[in-house]
Residue, then its C-alpha position, 0 to 999 in steps of 0.5 A: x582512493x583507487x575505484x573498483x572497477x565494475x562490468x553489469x550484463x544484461x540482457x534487458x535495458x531495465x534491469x541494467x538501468x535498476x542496478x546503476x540506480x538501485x545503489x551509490x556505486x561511487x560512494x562505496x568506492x566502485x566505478x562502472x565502467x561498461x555494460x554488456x547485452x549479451x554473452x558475445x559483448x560480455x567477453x569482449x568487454x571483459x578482455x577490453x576492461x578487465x574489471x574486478x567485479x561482474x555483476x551477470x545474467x545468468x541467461x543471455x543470448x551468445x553465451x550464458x553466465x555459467x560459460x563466461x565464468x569457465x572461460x574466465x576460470x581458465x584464464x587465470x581471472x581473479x575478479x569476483x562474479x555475482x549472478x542474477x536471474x529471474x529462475x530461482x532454480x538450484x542446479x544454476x545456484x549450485x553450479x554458480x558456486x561451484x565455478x567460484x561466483x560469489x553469490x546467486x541473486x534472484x530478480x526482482x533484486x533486493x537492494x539489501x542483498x545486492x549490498x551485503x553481497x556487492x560490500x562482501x567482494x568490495x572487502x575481498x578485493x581490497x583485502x587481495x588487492x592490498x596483499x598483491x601491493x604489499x607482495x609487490x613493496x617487498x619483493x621491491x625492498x628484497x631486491x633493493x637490499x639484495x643489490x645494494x649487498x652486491x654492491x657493496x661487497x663488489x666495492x669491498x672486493x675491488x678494494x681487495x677484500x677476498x672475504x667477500x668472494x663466499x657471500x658473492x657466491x651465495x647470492x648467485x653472481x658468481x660464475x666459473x671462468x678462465x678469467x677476471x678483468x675490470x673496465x671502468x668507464x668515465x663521462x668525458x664531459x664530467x670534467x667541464x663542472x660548469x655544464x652540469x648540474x646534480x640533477x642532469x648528472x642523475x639523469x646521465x648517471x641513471x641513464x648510463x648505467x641502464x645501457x649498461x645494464x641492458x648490455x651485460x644481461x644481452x650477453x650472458x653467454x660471452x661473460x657475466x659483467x658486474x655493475x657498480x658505481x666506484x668513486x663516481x665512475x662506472x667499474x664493471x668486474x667482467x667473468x669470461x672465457x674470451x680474451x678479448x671480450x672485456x674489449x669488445x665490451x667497453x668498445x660497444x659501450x662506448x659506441x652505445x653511450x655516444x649513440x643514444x645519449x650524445x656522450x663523450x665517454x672514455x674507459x680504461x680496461x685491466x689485463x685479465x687475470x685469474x680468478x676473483x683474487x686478483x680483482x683488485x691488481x685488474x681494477x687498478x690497471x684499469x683506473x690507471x688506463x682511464x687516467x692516461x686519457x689526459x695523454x692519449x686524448x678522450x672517447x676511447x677505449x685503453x687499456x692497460x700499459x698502452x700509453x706506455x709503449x713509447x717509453x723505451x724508446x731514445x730520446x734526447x734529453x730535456x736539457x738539450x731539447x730546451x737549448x736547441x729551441x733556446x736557440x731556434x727562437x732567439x735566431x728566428x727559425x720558425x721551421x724547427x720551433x713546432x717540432x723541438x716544442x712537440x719533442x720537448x713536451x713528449x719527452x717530459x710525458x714519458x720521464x712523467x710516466x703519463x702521470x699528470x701533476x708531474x707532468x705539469x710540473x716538468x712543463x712548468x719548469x721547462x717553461x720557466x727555464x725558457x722564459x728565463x733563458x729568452x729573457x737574456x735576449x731582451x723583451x720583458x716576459x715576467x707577465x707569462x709566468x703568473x697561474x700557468x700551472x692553476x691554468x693547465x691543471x684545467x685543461x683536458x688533455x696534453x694536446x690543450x697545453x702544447x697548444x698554449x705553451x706553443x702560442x706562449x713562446x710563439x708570440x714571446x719570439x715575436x715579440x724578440x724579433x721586433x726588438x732585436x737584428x742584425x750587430x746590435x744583437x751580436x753586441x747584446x748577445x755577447x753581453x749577456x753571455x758574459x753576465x750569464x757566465x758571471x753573475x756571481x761576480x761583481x758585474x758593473x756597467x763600467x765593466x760591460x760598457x768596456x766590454x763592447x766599447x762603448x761609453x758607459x752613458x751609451x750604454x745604458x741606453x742602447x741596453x735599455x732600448x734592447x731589453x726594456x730593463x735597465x742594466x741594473x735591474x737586468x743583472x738581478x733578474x739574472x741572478x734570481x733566475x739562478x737562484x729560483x733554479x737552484x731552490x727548485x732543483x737542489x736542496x740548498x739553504x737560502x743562505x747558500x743560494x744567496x752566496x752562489x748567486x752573488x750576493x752577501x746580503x741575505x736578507x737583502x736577496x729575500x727581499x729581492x727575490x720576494x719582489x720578483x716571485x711574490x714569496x720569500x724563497x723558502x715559502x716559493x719552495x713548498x707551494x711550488x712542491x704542493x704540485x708534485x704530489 
C-alpha cells in the first residue's frame, strides 16, 4: 500500500508531540514526513515534500494558516488542510472553509474528532488518487491502441492497401506534402545470429527505435516521418517538401545509431513519389536498395538504382574472362590472377542484377568450371568444391567471397606449380587437350601413350606422377565434368548427356556420376536449381 504522506505545524512542541501520539498514523496508512514551527518553514517544507495531507495552527509566527493555504490555492495544491486553534472564533472557521480546508479543530484536540476528520481526507485522497491512476491507465491504453492502429494501417498501406489512407488521415498523421518517400533501416550486426540473443535484441530494438522517434518529432518542419516495425526492420514512411530530406535523414540515422549505441546499421531509401498512393513502389525501392548492401558493402546509406549504375557498361563475357584466368593460372602469372578474378565476380554481380542467390550461383559454376578446367592440368582438386555455395550464403558481403574464391584458386595454382614445369607440361598439355576435345571417343592409354611416344607402362606412370590419377580414372573425370556442365546448363534427359559424354551404358554413367557428385544426375539437378530461386 502506497502511504499518505503527512506535514504537522506548529508552533508549540507539545502540541506537535500530542498529534503524533494521539493517533496510529501507520495503522491508517499515513506517514509523517515532516513537522514545521512556524509559517516560514511550513512553506518551505510544504514545496520540499509536497504532502496530501496538513495538519496546521491556525496562528503561527511568519505567516498564518489562512496565508499558507491562499498560497497553496493559487498554486494548484490539490491536498486536503485540516486546521486547529485554541480560539474557537467563527470568522477563522468560516474563512478556513471557505479557502477549502477540510475541517477546523479546537485545541484541546478531541482524538475522536481528529479521526472522523483525518479518515474523512484519508477516503478522499484514496478516492482522488484512484481516479488520477485510473485516468492515468486509460490514457496509457488509448494511446497504445491509437499506435497500435497506425501501425498497423501504415503495414497495410505499405503493402498497397490505399483504403487505409482515410483512416490515417482522421487520426491526425497525415500531412500535405509534395512528396512520399520510404527509408528502411537494418542493424548490420543482426546477420551474425550467434551474438545475439531475444533479449539483447529487444533491448537494441527498443532502443533504436527511440532514437528514431526522438529524430523525426525534432524536425517537424523538414517532414513528418512515420515509424513502423515491418518484417523485422525498421521502415519509415517520410511526408516532406525537400528532395533530399529522406537522405539526410537516414544519414543522421545512421550517424546517430553508430554514436550512441556502437551499431553498424545500413538503410536503403525509395525515390520519392507523389502522393500516399505510391507508398508502396517507394517501399519496395527501398527494400531493394538495403538488400544491395550485400554488394555495396554495410554502414551506409543507398538508395534506390545506385548499385545499378555500372550495368551498362561493357564488359567482357564470362566465358572469355573464366578462359583468360584458366590460362594465367596454368602459366603461372601472378600479376593478371587478382584482377581477371575481380573482373570475373563483377561481371557475374551485374549479369545477376545485384541479386544474391543468383549471384551465388553464377560464382558457383564459374568455380566449378574452373576447378574442372585446372583439373586437366594435373593435381587433385575435388575436395574444394564440398559446401561452397552452404558456405558463401553466410557471408556478409561479395568482397568476403572474392577473398575466398581468390585464396581458393590462389592456393589450387600453387598447388599446380609444384607438380608440373618445363616439357613434362608441354607433354601433358598436349594430352589433355586432345582427351578434351575427344572424350566422347574411345580414348585408350594405347592410343595417348602413341600420342607422345612413349610406351604405354611410361605412360601410365609419367600420367599419374603429374596428376595424381590414373589415366583411367582421369578420362571419367573429364566426362563427368562434361556431363555436369550439360545438366546444369541444358535441358537434356540423362540418356542424352550419357550418349553426348561417351558412354553406352546409362546406368553405368549414373553409377559414375553419383560416386563423383554424390547424387544420381537427376537428383544433383534439382538440389542444385533449390539455389536459384
Amino acid at each position: 500500500m502506497e502511504y499518505i504522506k503527512l506535514l504537522l505545524a506548529d508552533d508549540e512542541p507539545i502540541i506537535l508531540r500530542g498529534l503524533k501520539k494521539l493517533m496510529s498514523w501507520e495503522q491508517l496508512g499515513i506517514r509523517i514526513v515532516a513537522e514545521a514551527n512556524d509559517g516560514i518553514e511550513l512553506r518551505d517544507l510544504i514545496a520540499r515534500h509536497n504532502p496530501q495531507l496538513i495538519i496546521s495552527d491556525i496562528s503561527m509566527p511568519g505567516g498564518s494558516g489562512i496565508d499558507v493555504i491562499t498560497e497553496l490555492n493559487e498554486q494548484g495544491y490539490s491536498g486536503k488542510v485540516i486546521f486547529i486553534s485554541a480560539f474557537q472564533e467563527f470568522g477563522y472557521a468560516r474563512q478556513a472553509i471557505q479557502l477549502g480546508a477540510l475541517d477546523y479543530l479546537v485545541k484541546p484536540i478531541n482524538k475522536v474528532q481528529l479521526e472522523r476528520v483525518v479518515g474523512k481526507a484519508v477516503s478522499m485522497i484514496r478516492e482522488t488518487s484512484d481516479g488520477e491512476r485510473n485516468k492515468k491507465m486509460l490514457n496509457y491504453y488509448e494511446e497504445k491502441n491509437r499506435a497500435n492502429t497506425i501501425e498497423k494501417l501504415l503495414d497495410g498501406l505499405l503493402d498497397g492497401d490505399t483504403n487505409t489512407i482515410p483512416d490515417l488521415t482522421q487520426l491526425g498523421v497525415i500531412v500535405v506534402s509534395r512528396f512520399t518517400t520510404v527509408c528502411v533501416l537494418e542493424m548490420d550486426d543482426y546477420a551474425d545470429t550467434s551474438r545475439w540473443e531475444d533479449r539483447e535484441r529487444h533491448l537494441v530494438n527498443f532502443a533504436v527505435s527511440n532514437i528514431i522517434r526522438e529524430t523525426l518529432d525534432q524536425e517537424p518542419v523538414m517532414g513528418k516521418g512515420l515509424l513502423v516495425q515491418k518484417e523485422g526492420l525498421f521502415t519509415i514512411l517520410v511526408q516532406h517538401e525537400e528532395k533530399d530530406y529522406p537522405l539526410q535523414l537516414a544519414q543522421d540515422l545512421r550517424h546517430k545509431i553508430q554514436q550512441y549505441l556502437k551499431l553498424s546499421v545500413s538503410c536503403g531509401v525509395g525515390t520519392n513519389k507523389a502522393g500516399l498512393e505510391k507508398a508502396e513502389e517507394t517501399y519496395r525501392e527501398a527494400l531493394k536498395a538495403l538488400h544491395s548492401k550485400f554488394f555495396m558493402g554495410t554502414n551506409q546509406v543507398i538508395r534506390f538504382g545506385e548499385a545499378d549504375t555500372e550495368a551498362n557498361k561493357e564488359n567482357r563475357p564470362i566465358t572469355v574472362l573464366q578462359s583468360h584466368l584458366v590460362k594465367a593460372l596454368t602459366a603461372m602469372e601472378r600479376e593478371k590472377i587478382e584482377p581477371l578474378i575481380k573482373e570475373l565476380l563483377e561481371q557475374i554481380r551485374i549479369q545477376a542484377g545485384n541479386n544474391k542467390n543468383l549471384a551465388l550461383t553464377g560464382v558457383y559454376n564459374a568455380v566449378l568450371t574452373l576447378i574442372q578446367e585446372l583439373e586437366k592440368f594435373g593435381g587433385e582438386l575435388e575436395g574444394y568444391q564440398g559446401g561452397l555455395l552452404e558456405r558463401w550464403n553466410d557471408c556478409l558481403s561479395y568482397a568476403d567471397i572474392a577473398q575466398e574464391v581468390e585464396a581458393m584458386l590462389t592456393e589450387m595454382q600453387q598447388k599446380l606449380a609444384s607438380k608440373v614445369s618445363g616439357k613434362e607440361r608441354a607433354l601433358l598439355t598436349k594430352v589433355k587437350s586432345y582427351i578434351e576435345e575427344n572424350y566422347d571417343s574411345n580414348i585408350t592409354l594405347e592410343s595417348m601413350a602413341a600420342l607422345v611416344y612413349m610406351n604405354s607402362y611410361y605412360f601410365s606412370s609419367f600420367f599419374k606422377k603429374h596428376t595424381g590419377q590414373n589415366f583411367k580414372n582421369y578420362v571419367t573425370e573429364v566426362r563427368m565434368s562434361h556431363a555436369l556442365k550439360l545438366l546444369m546448363e541444358t535441358e537434356l534427359m540423362v540418356y542424352e548427356i550419357a550418349d553426348r559424354v561417351g558412354h553406352n551404358n546409362v546406368r553405368h554413367f549414373s553409377d559414375m556420376f553419383k560416386k563423383r557428385y554424390g547424387k544420381v544426375p537427376q537428383d544433383y539437378r534439382q538440389s542444385f536449381r533449390q539455389f536459384e530461386t
